[in-house]
N, C-alpha and C positions, 0 to 999 in steps of 0.2 A: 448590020453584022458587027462592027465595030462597035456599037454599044453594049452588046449581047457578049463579046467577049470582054469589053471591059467588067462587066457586071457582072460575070462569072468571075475575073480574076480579084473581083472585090471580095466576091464570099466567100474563097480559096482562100487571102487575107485576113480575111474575119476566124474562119476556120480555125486556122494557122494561128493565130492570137490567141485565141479561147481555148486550143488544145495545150497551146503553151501557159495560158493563166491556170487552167487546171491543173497541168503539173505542178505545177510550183507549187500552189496550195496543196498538192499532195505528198511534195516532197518537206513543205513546213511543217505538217500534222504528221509525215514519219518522225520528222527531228524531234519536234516535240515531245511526241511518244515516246520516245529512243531516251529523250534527258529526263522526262516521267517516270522512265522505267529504270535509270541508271541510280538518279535520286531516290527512290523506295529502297534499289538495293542498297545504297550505302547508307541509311537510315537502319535497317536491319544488320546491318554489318556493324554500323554504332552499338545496338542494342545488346547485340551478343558480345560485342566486345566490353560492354559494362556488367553484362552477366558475368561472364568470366572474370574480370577483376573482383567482383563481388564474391567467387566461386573461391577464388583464389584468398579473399581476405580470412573468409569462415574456415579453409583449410589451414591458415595459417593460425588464427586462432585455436582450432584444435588440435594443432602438432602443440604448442604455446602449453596449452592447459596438458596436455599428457606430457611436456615434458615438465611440466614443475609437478605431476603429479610424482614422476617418478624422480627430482630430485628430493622431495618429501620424504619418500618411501625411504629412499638409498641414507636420507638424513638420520631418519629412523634405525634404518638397520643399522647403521655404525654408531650411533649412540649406545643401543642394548651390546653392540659388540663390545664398545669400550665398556660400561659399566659389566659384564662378563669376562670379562680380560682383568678387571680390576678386582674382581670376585675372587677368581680364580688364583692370582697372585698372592692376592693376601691369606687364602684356604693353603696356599702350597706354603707359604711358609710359618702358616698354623702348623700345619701336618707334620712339614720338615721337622719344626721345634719339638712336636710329638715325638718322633719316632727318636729323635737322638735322646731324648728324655727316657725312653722307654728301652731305649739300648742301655742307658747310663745305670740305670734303677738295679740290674743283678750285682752290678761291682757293689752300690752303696747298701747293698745286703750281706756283700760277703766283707767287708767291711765292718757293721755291726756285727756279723756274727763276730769277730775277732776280737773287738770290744769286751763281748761280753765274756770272749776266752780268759778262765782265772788262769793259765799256765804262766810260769814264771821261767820257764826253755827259753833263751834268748835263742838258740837256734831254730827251735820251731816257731819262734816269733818271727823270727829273721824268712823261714820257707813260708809262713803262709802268708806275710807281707810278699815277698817276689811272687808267688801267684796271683795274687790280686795286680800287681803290676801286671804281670805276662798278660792277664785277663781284659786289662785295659785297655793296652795298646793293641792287642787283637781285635777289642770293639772299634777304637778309634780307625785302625784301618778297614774295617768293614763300613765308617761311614766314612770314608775317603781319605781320612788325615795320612800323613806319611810325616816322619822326619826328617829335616834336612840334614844329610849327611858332611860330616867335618874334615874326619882323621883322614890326613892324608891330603887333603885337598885343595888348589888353589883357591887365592882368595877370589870369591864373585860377589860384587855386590849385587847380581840380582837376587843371590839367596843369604850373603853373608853380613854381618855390620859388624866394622872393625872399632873396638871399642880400646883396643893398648896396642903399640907397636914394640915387639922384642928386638931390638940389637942384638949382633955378633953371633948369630944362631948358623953363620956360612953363607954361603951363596947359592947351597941345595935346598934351603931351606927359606930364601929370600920368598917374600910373595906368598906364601904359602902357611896355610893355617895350621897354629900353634897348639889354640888351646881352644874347648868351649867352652864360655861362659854359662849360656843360656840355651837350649836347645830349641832350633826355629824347627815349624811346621809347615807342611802346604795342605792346602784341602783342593782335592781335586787337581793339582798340579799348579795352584794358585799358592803361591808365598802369602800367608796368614798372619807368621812372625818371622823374623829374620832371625839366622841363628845369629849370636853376639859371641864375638870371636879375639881372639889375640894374633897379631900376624905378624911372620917372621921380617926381619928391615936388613 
């Protein structure tokens, strides 16, 4: 009897052994498995992640190429803009020179006509010179000119240049313009010529 149970508690032993060796080699081919299976994925998690760097390069590249496409363009466009800017400058002040040519042309006729007047009227020489005047300075202010105004007025040098100083003219009259020399113009509200002036001291 006592061998019979020893004998059995040997294969119980043995048992117990073999069921424990098979675990283990089954829990070494899960591990196994397990870092087989972890290593694939992060092999493919490499792969895509150099896809994408590469994905990323070619987008970068084509932002690259469309934007020097478009600073090309834009280079372009402002080149014909300037050489049109420069067109058009030089046309305007064709045109300008035209038109004030083209204002000027009826005086330099009624002018001729006057030349060719045999009259010996110093008074009707005298009127039909003041019309040609009147006529002028109406043209002249239709293309902007004005005169700069004197009588009466303090001295400014933004519109006046004092060319003499009068002494003993009083103290109502200090500063203040005497006489005109020369009569100054603006065009457009721009001093052209300075009037030249005499002013009281």
């Amino acid at each position: 009897m006592s061998n019979e149970k020893e004998t059995k508690n040997t294969q119980h032993s043995n048992e117990e052994k073999l069921s424990n060796t098979n675990n283990a080699d089954m829990n070494e081919k899960d591990m196994n498995a397990q870092e087989g299976a972890e290593n694939a994925a992060q092999t493919e998690d490499g792969d895509a992640k150099q896809l994408t760097v590469e994905e990323q390069l070619e987008e970068a590249k084509k932002q690259l190429a469309d934007m020097k496409d478009q600073y090309l363009r834009k280079a372009a466009e402002f080149e014909n803009y300037r050489k049109r800017t420069i067109k058009e400058k030089s046309e305007l002040i064709l045109n300008g020179a035209e038109s004030t040519v083209k204002a000027i042309l009826p005086i330099l006729d009624d002018f001729e006509r006057a030349l060719a007047d045999k009259t010996e009227d110093a008074k009707a020489i005298k009127e039909g010179v003041t019309l040609i005047f009147n006529k002028f300075i109406k043209t002249l202010k239709g293309l902007g000119v004005e005169k700069i105004e004197t009588e009466d007025k303090d001295f400014d040098v933004d519109f006046h240049e004092a060319i003499a100083m009068v002494p003993g003219m009083g103290d109502d009259k200090k500063g203040k313009v005497i006489d005109c020399v020369q009569t100054g113009y603006k065009l457009n509200d721009k001093v052209i010529r300075h009037a030249k002036v005499a002013v009281g001291q």
